[in-house]
N, C-alpha and C positions, 0 to 999 in steps of 0.2 A: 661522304663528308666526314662522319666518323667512323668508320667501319661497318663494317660486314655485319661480323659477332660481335656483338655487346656483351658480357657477360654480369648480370646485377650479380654481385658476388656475395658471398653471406660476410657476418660480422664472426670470427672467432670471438668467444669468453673466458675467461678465467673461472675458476672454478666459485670465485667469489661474486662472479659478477663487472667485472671489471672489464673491458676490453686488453684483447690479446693481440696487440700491435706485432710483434714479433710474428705472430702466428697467419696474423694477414698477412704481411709481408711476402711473408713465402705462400701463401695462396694464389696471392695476387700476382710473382714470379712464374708459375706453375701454368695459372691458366693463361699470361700469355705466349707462354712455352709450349702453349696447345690450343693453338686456334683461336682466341680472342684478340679481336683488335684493338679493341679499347674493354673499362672494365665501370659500370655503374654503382658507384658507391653511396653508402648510405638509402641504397632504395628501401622500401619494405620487405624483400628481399635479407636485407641487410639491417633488418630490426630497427628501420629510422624512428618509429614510434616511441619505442625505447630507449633512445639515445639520448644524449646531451648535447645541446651545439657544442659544448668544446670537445664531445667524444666526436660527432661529425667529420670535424674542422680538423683534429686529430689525423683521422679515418683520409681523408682528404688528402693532407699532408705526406700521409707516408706513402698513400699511391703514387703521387707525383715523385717523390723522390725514387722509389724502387723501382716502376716501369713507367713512369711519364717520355722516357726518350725513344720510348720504342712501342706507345698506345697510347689510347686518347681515355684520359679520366673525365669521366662525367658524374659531378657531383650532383647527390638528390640534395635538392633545395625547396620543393614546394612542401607547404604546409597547409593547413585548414585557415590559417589566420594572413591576413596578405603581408601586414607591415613585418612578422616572423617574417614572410620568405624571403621578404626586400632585404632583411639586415642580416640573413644566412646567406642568401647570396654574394652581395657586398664582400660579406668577411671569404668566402670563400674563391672570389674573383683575385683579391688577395692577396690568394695561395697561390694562384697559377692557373687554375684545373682548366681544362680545357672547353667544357660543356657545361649546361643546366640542365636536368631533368626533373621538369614542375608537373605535379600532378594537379587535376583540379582538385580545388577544395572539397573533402570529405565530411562527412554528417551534416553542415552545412546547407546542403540543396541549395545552392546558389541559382537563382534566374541564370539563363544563357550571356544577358547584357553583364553580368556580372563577373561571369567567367573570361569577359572578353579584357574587362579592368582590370582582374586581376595579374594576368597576364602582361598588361601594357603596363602596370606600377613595375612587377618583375624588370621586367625586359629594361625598363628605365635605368636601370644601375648597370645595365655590365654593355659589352658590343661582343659580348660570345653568343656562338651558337646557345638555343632554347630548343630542348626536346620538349613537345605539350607531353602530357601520359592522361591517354583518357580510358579509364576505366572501370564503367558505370556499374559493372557488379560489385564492385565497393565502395563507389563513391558514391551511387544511386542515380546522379546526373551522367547523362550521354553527351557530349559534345556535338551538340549536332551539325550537320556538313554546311551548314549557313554560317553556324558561328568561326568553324573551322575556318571559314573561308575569310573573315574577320580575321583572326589570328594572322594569317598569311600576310596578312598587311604589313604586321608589324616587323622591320628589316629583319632582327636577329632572334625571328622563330622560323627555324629552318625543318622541323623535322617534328614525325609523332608518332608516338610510341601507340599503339591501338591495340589494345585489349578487348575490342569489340567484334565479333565474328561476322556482320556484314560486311557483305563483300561490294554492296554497291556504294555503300558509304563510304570503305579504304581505297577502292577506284577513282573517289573524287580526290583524294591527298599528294597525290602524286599529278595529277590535272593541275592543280593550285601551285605547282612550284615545290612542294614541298617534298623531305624524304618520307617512305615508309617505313616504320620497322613495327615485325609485329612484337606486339607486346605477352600473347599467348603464343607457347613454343608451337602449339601444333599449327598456329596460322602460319608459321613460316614459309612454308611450300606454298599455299595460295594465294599470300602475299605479295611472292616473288611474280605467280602468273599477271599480277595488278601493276607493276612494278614499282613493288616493293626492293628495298637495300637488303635488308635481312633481318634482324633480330633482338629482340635486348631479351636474352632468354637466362634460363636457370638451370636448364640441363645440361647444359654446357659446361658446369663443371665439371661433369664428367666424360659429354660428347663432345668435346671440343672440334677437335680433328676432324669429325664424320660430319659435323654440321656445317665447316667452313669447305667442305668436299660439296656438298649434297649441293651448296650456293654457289662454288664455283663451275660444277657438270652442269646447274640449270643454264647460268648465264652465257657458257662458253658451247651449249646445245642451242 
């Protein structure tokens, strides 16, 4: 649906503190000059905690403009707060970008009913793909495969990012309709055995090339 390799890109800085537009630019040129098919912006990854929606929406912008014709931008839009993600979203639908990627709400401990609304408010503003991003070693909540299975309902959550090393749990995501990508680089290979797509990884900034090899010899063996 979107690619292969995802790669959550970082945020270049200025020495001030200020975001380095120029410097993404050509990051974001680079990596999909090496293996990325699309490229996840603003994840955590990419300092979203730290950011400003207008640094986001920025951050956003310049991806679509530099490699939007030739990879799929997927902006992070989830937040701990639902009505935040509703109206980053929005503004970032927008922009153009191709994808959402919402994480469940962090420190929060949302009920699983709760994780399921937040989701259904999201999804309410755009008709793009929704990547879920569940991953309970930071958010503390697991998305469990019932609710997952909730989610799936909803038309335009297509896909989830799983940061959770059960493998009988990510075997259910792809049963449901849905893509796999793993969310931890090392699940990428046993992912693929679940059938998994491939990846929203980090290493990739530097394995680009060897990571979209390693997905194309599994799938083409």
């Amino acid at each position: 649906m979107l690619g292969e390799v995802l790669t959550a890109i970082v945020t270049p800085f200025h020495p001030d503190g200020s975001v380095n537009l120029e410097k993404f630019r050509e990051l974001a040129a680079h990596l999909v000059a090496n293996g990325s098919d699309g490229l996840v912006v603003a994840g955590t990854t990419g300092e979203s905690p730290t950011l400003s929606d207008e640094e986001k929406l920025a951050l956003f912008a310049a991806a679509r403009d530099e490699v939007g014709d030739r990879a799929t931008i997927v902006a992070g839009t989830g937040t701990y707060d639902t009505a935040h993600s509703v109206h980053l979203t929005q503004r970032a639908h927008a922009l153009g970008v191709d994808a959402f990627l919402v994480v469940t709400p962090y420190y929060n401990k949302p009920p699983q009913r709760a994780i399921v609304r937040h989701f259904q408010e999201i999804a309410a503003v755009t008709d793009k793909p929704i990547v879920v991003y569940n991953i309970p070693g930071r958010v503390v909540v697991n998305i469990e495969p019932e609710t997952i299975a909730e989610l799936a309902k909803i038309p335009n959550v297509r896909a989830v990012k799983q940061a959770n090393d059960d493998l009988d749990q990510a075997r259910r995501i792809p049963e449901l309709g849905l893509d796999l990508y793993a969310g931890d680089d090392v699940l990428i290979f046993p992912f693929l055995g679940l059938g998994g797509i491939g990846g929203i990884c980090v290493h990739t900034h530097v394995w680009g090339p060897q990571t979209k090899e390693m997905i194309r010899r599994f799938k083409s063996g």
